[in-house]
C-alpha positions in Angstrom: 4.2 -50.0 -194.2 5.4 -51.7 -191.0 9.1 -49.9 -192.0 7.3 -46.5 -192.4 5.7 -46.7 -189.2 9.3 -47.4 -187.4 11.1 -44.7 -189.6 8.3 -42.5 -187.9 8.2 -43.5 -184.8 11.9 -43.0 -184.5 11.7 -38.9 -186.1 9.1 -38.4 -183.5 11.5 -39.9 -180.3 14.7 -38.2 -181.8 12.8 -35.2 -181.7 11.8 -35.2 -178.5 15.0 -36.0 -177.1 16.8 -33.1 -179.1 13.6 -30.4 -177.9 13.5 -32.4 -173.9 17.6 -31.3 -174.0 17.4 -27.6 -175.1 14.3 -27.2 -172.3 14.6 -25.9 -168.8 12.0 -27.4 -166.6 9.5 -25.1 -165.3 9.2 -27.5 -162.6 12.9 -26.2 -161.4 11.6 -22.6 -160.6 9.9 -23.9 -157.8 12.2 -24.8 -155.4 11.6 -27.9 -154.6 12.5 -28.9 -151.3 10.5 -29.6 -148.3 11.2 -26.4 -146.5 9.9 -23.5 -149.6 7.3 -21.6 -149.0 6.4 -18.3 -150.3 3.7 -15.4 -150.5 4.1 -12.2 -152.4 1.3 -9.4 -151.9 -0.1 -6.0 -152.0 0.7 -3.9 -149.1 -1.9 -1.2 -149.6 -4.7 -4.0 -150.8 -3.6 -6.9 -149.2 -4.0 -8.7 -152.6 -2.4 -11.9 -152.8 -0.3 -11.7 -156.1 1.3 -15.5 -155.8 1.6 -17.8 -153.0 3.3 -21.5 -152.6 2.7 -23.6 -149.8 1.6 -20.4 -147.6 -0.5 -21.6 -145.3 2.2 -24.7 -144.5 3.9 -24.7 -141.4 7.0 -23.6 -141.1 10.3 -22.4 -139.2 10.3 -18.9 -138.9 14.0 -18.6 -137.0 15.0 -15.0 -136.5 11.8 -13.5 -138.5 10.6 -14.3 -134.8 12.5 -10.8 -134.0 9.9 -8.8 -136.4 6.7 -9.5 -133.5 9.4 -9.3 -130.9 9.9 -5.3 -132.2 6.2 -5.5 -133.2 5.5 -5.6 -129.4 7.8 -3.3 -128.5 6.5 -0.5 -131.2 3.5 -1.1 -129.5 4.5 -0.6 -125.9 6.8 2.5 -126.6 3.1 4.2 -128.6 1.1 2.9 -125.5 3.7 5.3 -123.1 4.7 1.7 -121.5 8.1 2.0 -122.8 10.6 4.5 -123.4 13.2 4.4 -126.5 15.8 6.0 -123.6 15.0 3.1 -120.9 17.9 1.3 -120.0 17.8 -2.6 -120.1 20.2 -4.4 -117.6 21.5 -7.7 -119.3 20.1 -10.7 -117.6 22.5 -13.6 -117.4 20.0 -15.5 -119.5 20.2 -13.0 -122.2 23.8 -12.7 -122.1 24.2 -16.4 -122.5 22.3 -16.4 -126.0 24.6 -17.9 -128.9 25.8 -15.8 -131.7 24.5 -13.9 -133.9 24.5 -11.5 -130.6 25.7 -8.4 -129.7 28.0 -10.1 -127.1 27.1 -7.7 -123.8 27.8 -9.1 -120.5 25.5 -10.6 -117.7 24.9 -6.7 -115.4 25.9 -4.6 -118.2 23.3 -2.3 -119.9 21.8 -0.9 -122.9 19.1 1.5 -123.9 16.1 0.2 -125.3 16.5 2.3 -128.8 20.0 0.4 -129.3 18.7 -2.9 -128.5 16.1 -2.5 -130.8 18.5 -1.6 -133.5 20.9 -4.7 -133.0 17.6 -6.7 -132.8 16.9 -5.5 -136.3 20.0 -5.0 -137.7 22.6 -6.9 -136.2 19.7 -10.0 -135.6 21.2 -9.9 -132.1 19.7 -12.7 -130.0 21.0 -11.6 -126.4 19.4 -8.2 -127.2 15.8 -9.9 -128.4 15.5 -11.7 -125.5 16.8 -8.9 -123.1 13.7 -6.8 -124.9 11.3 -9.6 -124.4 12.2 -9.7 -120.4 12.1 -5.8 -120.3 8.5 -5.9 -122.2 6.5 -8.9 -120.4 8.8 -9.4 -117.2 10.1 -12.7 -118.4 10.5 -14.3 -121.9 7.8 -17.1 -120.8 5.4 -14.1 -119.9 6.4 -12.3 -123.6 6.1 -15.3 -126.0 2.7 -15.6 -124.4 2.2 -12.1 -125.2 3.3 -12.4 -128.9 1.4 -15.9 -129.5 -1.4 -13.9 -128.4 -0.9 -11.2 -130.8 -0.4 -13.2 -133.3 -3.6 -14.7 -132.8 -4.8 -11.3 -132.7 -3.7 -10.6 -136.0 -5.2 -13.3 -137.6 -1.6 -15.5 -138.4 -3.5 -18.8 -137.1 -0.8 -20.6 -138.3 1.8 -18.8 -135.4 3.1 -20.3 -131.9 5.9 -18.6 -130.4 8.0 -20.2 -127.5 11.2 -17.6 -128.1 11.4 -14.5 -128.3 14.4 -14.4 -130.6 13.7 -17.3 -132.8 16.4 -19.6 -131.9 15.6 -23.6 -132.5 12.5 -24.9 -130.7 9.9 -27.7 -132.7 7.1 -26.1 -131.0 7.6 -22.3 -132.6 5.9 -22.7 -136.4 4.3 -20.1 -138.5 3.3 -20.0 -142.4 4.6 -17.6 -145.6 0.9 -16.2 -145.2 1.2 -15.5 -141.6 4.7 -13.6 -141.8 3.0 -11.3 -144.6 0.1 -11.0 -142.5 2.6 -9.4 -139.8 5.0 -7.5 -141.7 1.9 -5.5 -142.8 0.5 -5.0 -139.7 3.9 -3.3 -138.8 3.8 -1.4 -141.6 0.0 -0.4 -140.7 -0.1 0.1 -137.3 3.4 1.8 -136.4 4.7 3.6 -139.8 6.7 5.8 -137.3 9.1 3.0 -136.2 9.2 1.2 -139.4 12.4 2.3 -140.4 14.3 0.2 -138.1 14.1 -2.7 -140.3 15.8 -0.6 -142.7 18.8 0.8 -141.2 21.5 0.0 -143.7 24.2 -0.1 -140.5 24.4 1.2 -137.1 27.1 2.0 -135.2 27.9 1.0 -132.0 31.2 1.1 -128.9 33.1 1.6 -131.9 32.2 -0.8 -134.3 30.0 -0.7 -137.5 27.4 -3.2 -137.7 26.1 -3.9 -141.6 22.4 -5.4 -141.9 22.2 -8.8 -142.7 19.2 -8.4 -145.2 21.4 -7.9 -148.5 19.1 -6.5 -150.7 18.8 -3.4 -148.9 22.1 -1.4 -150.6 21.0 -2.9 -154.2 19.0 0.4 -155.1 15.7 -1.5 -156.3 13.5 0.1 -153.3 13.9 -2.5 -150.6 13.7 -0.5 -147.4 13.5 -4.1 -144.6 12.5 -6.3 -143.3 14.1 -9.1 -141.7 16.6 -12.1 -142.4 16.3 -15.3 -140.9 18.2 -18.8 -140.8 18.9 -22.0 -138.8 19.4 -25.5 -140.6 15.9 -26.6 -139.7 14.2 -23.5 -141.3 16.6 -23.2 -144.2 17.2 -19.4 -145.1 14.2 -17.2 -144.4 14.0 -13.5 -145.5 10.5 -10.8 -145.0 11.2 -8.2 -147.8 9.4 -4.6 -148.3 10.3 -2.7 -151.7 8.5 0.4 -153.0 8.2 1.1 -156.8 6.2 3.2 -158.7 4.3 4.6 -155.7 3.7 1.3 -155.0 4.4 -1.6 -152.3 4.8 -5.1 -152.1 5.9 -7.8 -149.8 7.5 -11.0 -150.6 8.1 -13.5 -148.0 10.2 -17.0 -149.0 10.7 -19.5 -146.3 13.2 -22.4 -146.7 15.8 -21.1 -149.1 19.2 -23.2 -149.6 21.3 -20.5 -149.0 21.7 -16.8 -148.5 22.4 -15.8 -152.6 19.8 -18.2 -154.0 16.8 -16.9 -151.3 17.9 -13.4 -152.0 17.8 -13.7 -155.8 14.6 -15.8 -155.4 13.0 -12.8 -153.4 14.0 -10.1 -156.2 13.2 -12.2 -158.7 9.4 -12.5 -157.2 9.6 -9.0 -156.8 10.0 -7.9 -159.8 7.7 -10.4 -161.5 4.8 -9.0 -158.8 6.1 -5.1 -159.4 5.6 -5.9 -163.6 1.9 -7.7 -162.9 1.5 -3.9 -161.1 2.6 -2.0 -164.0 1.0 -3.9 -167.1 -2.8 -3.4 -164.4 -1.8 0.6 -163.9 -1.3 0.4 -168.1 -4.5 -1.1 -169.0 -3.9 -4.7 -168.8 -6.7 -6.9 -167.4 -4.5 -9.1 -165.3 -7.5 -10.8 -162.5 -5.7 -13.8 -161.3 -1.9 -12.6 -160.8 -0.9 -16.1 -159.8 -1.3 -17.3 -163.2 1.0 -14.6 -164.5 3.6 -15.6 -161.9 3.2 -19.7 -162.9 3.6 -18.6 -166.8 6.9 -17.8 -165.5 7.7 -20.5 -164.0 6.9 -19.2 -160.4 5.2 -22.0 -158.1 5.1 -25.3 -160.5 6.6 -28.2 -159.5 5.7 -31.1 -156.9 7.0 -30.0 -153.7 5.9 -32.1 -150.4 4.3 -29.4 -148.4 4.6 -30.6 -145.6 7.5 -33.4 -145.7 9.1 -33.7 -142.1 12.0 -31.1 -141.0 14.7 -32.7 -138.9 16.9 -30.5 -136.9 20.2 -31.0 -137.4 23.6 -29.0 -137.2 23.3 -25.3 -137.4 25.8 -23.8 -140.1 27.2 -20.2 -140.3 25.1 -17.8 -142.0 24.2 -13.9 -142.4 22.5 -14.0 -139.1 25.7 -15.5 -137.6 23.9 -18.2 -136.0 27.1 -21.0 -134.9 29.4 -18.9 -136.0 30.8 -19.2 -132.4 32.1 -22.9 -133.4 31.6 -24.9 -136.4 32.1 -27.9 -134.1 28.9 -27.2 -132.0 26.0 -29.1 -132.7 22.6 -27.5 -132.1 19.6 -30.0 -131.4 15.7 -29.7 -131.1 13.6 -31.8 -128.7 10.1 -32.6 -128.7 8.3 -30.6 -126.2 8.1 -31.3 -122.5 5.0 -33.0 -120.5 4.6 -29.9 -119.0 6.2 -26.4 -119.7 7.2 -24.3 -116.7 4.9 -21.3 -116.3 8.2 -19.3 -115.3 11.4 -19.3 -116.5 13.2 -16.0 -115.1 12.5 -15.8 -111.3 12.0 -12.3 -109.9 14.8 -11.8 -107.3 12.4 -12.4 -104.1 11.8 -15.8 -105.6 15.7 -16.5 -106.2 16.0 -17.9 -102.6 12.8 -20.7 -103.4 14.8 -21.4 -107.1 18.0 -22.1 -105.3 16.3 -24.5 -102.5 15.1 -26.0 -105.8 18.6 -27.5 -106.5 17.7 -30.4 -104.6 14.8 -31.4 -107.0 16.7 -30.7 -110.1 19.4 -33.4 -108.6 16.5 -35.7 -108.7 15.4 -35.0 -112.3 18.6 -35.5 -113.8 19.6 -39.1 -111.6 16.1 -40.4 -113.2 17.3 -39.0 -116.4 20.3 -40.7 -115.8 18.3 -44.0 -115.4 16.0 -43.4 -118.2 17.1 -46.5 -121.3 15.9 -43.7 -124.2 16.8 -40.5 -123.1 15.6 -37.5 -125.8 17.6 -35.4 -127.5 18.1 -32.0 -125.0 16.1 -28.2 -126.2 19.6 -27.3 -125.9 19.6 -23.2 -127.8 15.5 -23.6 -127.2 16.1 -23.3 -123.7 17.6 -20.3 -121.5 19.7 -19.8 -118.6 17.8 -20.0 -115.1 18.5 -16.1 -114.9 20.2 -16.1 -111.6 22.8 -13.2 -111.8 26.7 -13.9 -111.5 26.3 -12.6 -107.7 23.9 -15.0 -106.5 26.2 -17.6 -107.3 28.3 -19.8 -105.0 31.9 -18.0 -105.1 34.3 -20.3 -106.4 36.4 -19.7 -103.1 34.4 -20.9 -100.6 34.6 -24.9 -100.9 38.5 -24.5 -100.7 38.3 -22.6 -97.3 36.6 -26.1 -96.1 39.3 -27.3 -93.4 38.1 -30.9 -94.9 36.2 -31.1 -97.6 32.8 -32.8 -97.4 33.1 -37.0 -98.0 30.3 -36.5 -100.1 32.8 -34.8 -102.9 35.9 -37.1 -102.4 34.3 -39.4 -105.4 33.6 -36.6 -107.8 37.1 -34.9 -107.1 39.0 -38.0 -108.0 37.0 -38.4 -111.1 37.9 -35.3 -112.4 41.7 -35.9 -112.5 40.7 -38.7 -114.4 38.3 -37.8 -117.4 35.7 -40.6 -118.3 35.7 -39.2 -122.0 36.7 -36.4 -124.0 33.0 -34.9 -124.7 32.3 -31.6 -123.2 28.6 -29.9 -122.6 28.7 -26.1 -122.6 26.4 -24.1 -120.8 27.4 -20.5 -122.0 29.8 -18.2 -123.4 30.4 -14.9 -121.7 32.7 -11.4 -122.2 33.7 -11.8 -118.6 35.6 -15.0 -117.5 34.2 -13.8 -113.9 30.8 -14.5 -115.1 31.6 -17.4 -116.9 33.7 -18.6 -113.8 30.4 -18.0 -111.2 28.4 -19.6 -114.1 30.0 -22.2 -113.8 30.2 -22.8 -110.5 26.6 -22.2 -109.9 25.3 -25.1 -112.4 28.1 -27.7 -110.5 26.4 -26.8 -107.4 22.6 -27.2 -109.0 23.7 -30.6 -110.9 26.2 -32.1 -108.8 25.2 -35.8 -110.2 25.4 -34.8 -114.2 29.0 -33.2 -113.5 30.3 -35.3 -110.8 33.1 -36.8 -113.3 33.6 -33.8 -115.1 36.0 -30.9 -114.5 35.0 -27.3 -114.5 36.7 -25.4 -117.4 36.3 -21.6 -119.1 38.2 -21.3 -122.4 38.9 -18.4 -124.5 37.7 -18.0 -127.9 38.7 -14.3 -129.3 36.9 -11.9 -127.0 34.6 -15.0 -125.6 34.7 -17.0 -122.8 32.6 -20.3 -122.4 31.9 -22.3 -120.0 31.9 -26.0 -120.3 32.0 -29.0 -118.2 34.8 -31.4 -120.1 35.9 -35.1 -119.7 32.9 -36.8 -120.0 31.3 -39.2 -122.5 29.2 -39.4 -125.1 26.0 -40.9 -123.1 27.0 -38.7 -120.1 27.3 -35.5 -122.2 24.0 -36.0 -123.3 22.2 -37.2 -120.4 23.6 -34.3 -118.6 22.6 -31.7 -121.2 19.3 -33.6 -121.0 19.0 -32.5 -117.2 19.8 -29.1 -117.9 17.2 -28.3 -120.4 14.5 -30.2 -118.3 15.5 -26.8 -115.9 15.2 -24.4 -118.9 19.4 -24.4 -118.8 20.7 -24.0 -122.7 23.6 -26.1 -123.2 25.9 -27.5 -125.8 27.0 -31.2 -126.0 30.4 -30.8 -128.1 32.3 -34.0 -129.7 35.7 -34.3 -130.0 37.8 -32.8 -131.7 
């Protein structure tokens, strides 16, 4: 009997095994990482066909862009705006990293074609040179679009960019991104179609959207891509079928071809619950239908940590400057500046500032634990290349001031070989006066290191080089405590 028993036992585990190896998981449909999140729903009804972890915070990176051009819509029905106004590039806009459309600090655009590399090129110089045209400053518009947001009902949504580069304190959910690519789709149908423009052309090049499902002929028409390593890859998408709409938003994809195939895959499962109901089919609770496929089972930590890390390349071109560059997030400041781009009449008080920020940065220097800088969260100060020092006028100095001896002979010697960069431009001028005008502002941080603008391609960047590791970092630390993005790059 005892023998039986065994002999059975052992059919019973041999089974198993042989059924457990010719099975896919249902648990591995739902990607399972700390980042996924997802929402698919009815645009006419709002219906919610599935959802995962939508009411999570997340990381929305460049889907940020989508209430940036939400505000704008709005301004340009309001009369506010014009599509013809022309935008002058603020030196804080031009010193966005990539992706961007790469225009320099003075130089100028209309607000039509910034919209369009906003949307279709993901540009990040042009998003924030939008956000200063809309609401006078970008501090004054993220105000505006956190407001909006709340507005809207997206309680999950904080904005402190208006582009979407990294910053710990910008969140949003899968449900409050749906929530807004509705309301666009609701409240200004005429201007829609910017998030569908296949290309656009521009000085002689051809720019291709980044959203890739847009040419595959299954009735996607936008909406938005959207990546930084913190976020994972983001995409909003809009397809019509049938007569019929839907919108699927997934958060936190591992790359580019698995978030888009993910997308149409929850597409088409939501566009076949919409034809079996318009059959006859008594389909009430779609999000079973979606979990019988697999959709949305699995244990996934909604709301695991995110660390920011390295930013890779990617369709929105974010780092694609240099794969070298690390990008870092800081917690948020004590207190948050209520202005970050002075109007010219108060350029004068923000360079009689300089003294103060010479302060900040010799107690940062001090400081045992300094934090990690905002670095790409933060923008430059937005004084223009003419307010700056000209590089020409210390050398005219019969003697130069004792005061400078020190940091002159440390140059010629470098401390280290790490660099911090504080901008790359299309004009070495600009990045020249850039340059200059940050040595003047933080003497102390760059008093060892030497002044340098190299060339990459059609770019020119501006770094500070020969320091080391601890004063790379306290001095990028300085800089973002003034709302100055910068870089801290290793060696080599």
């Amino acid at each position: 009997m005892i023998a039986f028993l065994r002999r059975g036992l052992f059919t019973v585990l041999a089974l198993s095994l042989v059924l457990g190896a010719n099975s896919v998981p249902i648990a591995a449909q739902s990607q399972e990482n700390s980042r996924y999140a997802a929402i698919v729903i009815d645009a006419a009804t709002g219906e919610v066909l599935f959802a995962r972890n939508a009411d999570s915070r997340r990381y929305p990176a460049s889907l940020t862009k989508m209430m940036t051009l939400y505000l704008t819509f709005e301004a340009l029905s309001q009369g506010k705006a014009n599509v013809n106004d022309v935008l002058t590039i603020s030196p804080r806009a031009a010193s966005q990293p990539p992706s961007k459309l790469g225009l320099a600090a003075g130089q100028t655009i209309t607000l039509d074609n910034a919209m369009r590399a906003t949307a279709v090129r993901s540009a990040n110089d042009m998003a924030l040179a939008i956000g200063e045209h809309i609401g006078g400053s970008e501090a004054r518009f993220t105000n505006m679009m956190t407001l909006k947001a709340e507005q809207l009902g997206m309680t999950q949504t904080r904005y402190f960019t208006a582009n979407g580069l990294p910053d710990a304190r910008q969140i949003t959910s899968a449900r409050d991104q749906a929530i807004l690519a509705r309301a666009i789709m609701r409240d200004f149908p005429q201007y829609y179609s910017y998030f569908g423009l296949h290309d656009w052309a521009y000085n002689g090049r051809n720019y291709r959207n980044t959203n890739g499902l847009l040419p595959t002929g299954r009735g996607y028409d936008g909406m938005k891509t959207g990546y930084t390593n913190a976020s994972g890859y983001n995409l909003a998408a809009s397809a019509v079928r049938d007569g019929r709409r839907l919108i699927t938003i997934v958060l936190g994809g591992r790359s580019t071809a698995s978030r888009n195939a993910h997308v149409a895959e929850l597409m088409d499962t939501g566009f076949e619950v919409e034809r079996r109901r318009a059959q006859g089919e008594r389909i009430q609770i779609a999000q079973t239908f979606f979990e019988q496929r697999g959709f949305g089972v699995g244990g996934v930590s909604a709301d695991a940590p995110i660390a920011y890390a390295s930013v890779n390349d990617d369709e929105d071109g974010i780092g694609a400057e240099s794969t070298a560059v690390a990008y870092t997030a800081a917690p948020p400041p004590a207190a948050l500046p209520t202005r970050v781009a002075p109007a010219p009449s108060e350029r004068a008080a923000s360079q009689r500032a300089a003294a103060t920020a010479q302060a900040i940065g010799q107690a940062a220097a001090s400081s045992p634990t300094a934090r990690a800088p905002h670095n790409v969260t933060a923008s430059l100060n937005g004084a223009p290349s003419s307010a700056a020092v000209a590089p020409s006028t210390t050398p005219r100095r019969a003697t130069p001031p004792p005061a400078r001896e020190p940091a002159r002979a440390a140059a010629r010697t470098p401390a280290g070989r790490w660099a911090v960069q504080v901008g790359a431009f299309r004009e070495e001028k600009v990045a020249s006066d850039w340059l200059t005008e940050l040595n003047r502002r933080f003497r102390t941080q760059f008093a060892t290191a030497e002044s340098n603008v190299q060339t990459a391609g059609d770019w020119y960047r501006s770094r500070f080089v020969g320091l080391t590791e601890a004063g790379a970092k306290t001095a990028c630390e300085a800089l973002a405590e003034r709302r100055v993005t910068c870089m801290v790059i290793a060696p080599n």
